[in-house]
C-alpha positions in Angstrom: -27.8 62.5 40.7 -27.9 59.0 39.5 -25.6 59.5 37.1 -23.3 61.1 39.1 -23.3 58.4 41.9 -22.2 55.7 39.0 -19.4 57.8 37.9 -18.1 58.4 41.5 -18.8 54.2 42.2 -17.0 53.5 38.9 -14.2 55.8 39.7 -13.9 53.8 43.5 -14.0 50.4 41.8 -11.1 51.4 39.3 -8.9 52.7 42.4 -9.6 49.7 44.3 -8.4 47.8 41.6 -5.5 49.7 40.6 -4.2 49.3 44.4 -4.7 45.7 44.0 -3.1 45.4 40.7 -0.1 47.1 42.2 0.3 45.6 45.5 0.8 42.3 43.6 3.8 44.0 41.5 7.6 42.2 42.1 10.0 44.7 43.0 12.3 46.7 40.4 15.5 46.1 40.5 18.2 48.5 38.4 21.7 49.8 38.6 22.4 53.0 39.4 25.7 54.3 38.1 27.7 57.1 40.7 30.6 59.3 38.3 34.0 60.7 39.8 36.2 63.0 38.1 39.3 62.3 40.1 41.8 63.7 38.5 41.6 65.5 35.5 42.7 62.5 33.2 41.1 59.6 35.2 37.4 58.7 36.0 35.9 56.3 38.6 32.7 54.6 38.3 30.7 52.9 41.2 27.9 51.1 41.1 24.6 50.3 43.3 22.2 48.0 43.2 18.6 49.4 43.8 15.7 47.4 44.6 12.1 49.0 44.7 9.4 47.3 46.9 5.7 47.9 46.2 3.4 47.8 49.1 0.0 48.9 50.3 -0.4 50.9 53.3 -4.0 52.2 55.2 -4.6 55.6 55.7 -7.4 57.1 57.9 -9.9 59.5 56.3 -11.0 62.8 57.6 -13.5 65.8 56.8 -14.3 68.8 58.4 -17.2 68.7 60.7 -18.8 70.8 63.6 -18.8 69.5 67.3 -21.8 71.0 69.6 -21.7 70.7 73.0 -24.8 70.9 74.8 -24.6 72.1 78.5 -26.8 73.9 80.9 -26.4 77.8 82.2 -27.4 79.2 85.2 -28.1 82.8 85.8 -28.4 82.4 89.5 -29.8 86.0 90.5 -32.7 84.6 92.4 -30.7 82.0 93.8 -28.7 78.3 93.7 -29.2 76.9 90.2 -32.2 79.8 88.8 -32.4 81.2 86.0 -31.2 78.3 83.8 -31.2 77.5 80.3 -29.6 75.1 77.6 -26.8 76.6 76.0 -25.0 74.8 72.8 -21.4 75.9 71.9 -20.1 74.5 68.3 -16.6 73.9 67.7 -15.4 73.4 63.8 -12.8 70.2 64.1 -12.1 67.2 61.9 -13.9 63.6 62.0 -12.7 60.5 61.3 -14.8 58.5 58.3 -13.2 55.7 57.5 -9.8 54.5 55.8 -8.5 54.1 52.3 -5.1 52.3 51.3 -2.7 54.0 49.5 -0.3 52.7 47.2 3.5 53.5 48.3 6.8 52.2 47.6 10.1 51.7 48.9 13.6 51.9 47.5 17.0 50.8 48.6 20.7 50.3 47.1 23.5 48.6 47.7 26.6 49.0 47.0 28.6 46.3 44.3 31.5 47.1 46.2 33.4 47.2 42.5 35.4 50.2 40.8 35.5 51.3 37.2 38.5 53.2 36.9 38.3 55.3 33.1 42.2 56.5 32.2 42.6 58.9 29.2 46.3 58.4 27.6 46.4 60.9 24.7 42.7 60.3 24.1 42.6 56.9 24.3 40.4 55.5 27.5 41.5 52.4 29.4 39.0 50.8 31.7 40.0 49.3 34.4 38.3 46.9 37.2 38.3 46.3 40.9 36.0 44.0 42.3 36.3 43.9 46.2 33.4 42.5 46.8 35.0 39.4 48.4 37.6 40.8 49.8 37.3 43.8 51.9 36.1 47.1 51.9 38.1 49.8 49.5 38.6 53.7 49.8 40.2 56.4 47.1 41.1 59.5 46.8 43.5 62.1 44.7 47.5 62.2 45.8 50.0 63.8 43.4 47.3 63.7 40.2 46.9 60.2 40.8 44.6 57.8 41.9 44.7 56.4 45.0 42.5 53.1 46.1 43.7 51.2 49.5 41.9 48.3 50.3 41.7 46.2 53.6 41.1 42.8 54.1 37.7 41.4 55.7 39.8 38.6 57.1 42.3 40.5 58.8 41.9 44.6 59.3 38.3 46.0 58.4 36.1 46.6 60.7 32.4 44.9 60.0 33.1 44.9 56.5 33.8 49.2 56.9 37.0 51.1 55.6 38.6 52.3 58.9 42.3 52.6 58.2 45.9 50.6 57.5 47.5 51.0 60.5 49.3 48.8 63.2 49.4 45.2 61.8 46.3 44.8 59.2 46.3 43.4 55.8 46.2 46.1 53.1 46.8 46.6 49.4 47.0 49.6 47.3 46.9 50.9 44.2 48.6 54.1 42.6 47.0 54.4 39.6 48.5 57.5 37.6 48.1 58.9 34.1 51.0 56.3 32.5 51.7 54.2 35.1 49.8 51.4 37.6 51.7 50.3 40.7 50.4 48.0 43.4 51.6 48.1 47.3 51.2 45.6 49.8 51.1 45.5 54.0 50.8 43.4 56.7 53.1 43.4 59.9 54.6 46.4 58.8 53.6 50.3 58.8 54.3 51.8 55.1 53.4 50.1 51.7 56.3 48.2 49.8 56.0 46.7 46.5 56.7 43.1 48.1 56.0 42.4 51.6 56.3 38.8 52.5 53.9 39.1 55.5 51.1 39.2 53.5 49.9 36.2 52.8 46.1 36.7 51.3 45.7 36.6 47.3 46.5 39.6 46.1 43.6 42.0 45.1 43.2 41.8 41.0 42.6 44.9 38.8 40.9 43.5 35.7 41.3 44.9 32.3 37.6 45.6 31.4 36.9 45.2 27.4 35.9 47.9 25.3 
């Protein structure tokens, strides 16, 4: 039994200090890398940034256990309250001992708000770059086997930093990205996309040649 008592005290004082140890840990932080075959030619990349927090959190502690209850019963043939006895009911239920702390973790990402666009031409693989980061909120999607990214300003058309849409009078750019060409569209007090819209005033949105 002694020996058995140090092994289960040794075993607490090593989980106790592991939880320590770990509470004390700075959180992770890694990228994590989101792949989109667009088209069957072109490839977009996104990327999040994911921290992990390290915390410790108490936990009550509970074991099976018996309740009695104790209470007095009453035949009562010969009369008001005769004929009585103690009477003990048990009940199996769960008991609170004590409280241990567990080691937990939480995780979130965020968004870089950048693309990594991947083009094959004849088996050779341009990479290109959009970092909107600073500039407003970007959507894609396919149109005619090519890549299509719209962008709207933060200054003038998104919506709490959030894609909505380019309509009425907002500041927009786009991009048609196709297998062997790369076009760029601007709008601002206008409905459709031209190639030079002298409305819009902002810097134009760069897409960066990325090197290999």
């Amino acid at each position: 039994m002694k020996i058995s008592k140090m092994l289960v005290l040794t075993l607490f004082l090593v989980s106790v200090l592991a939880l320590a140890a770990l509470s004390q840990i700075d959180p992770i932080t890694n990228s994590v890398t989101k792949t989109n075959q667009v088209t069957p030619n072109i490839v977009l990349q996104e990327t999040d940034t994911c921290t992990i927090d390290f915390y410790n959190e108490p936990q009550d502690v509970y074991v099976n256990c018996i309740y009695y209850h104790n209470y007095t019963y009453c035949s009562n043939i010969s009369g008001s309250n005769t004929g009585c006895s103690l009477q003990q009911n048990s009940l199996n239920t769960t008991c609170k001992t004590g409280q241990i702390t567990v080691a937990k973790n939480n995780t979130q990402c965020k968004p870089n708000n950048e693309f990594t666009i991947n083009i094959n031409q004849n088996n050779v693989v341009l990479k290109k770059q959009i970092d909107f980061s600073d500039w407003g909120p970007c959507a894609y999607n396919a149109e005619n086997n090519c890549l299509i990214v719209t962008c709207v300003s933060n200054e003038d058309g998104a919506f709490q930093g959030k894609f909505t849409n380019c309509n009425g009078g907002k500041s927009c750019q786009k991009f048609e990205i196709c297998d062997n060409s790369i076009k760029a569209f601007y709008k601002n007090s206008r409905e459709g996309f031209v190639a030079d819209d002298p409305t819009f005033y902002l810097s134009q949105l760069a897409l960066k040649e990325v090197p290999q």
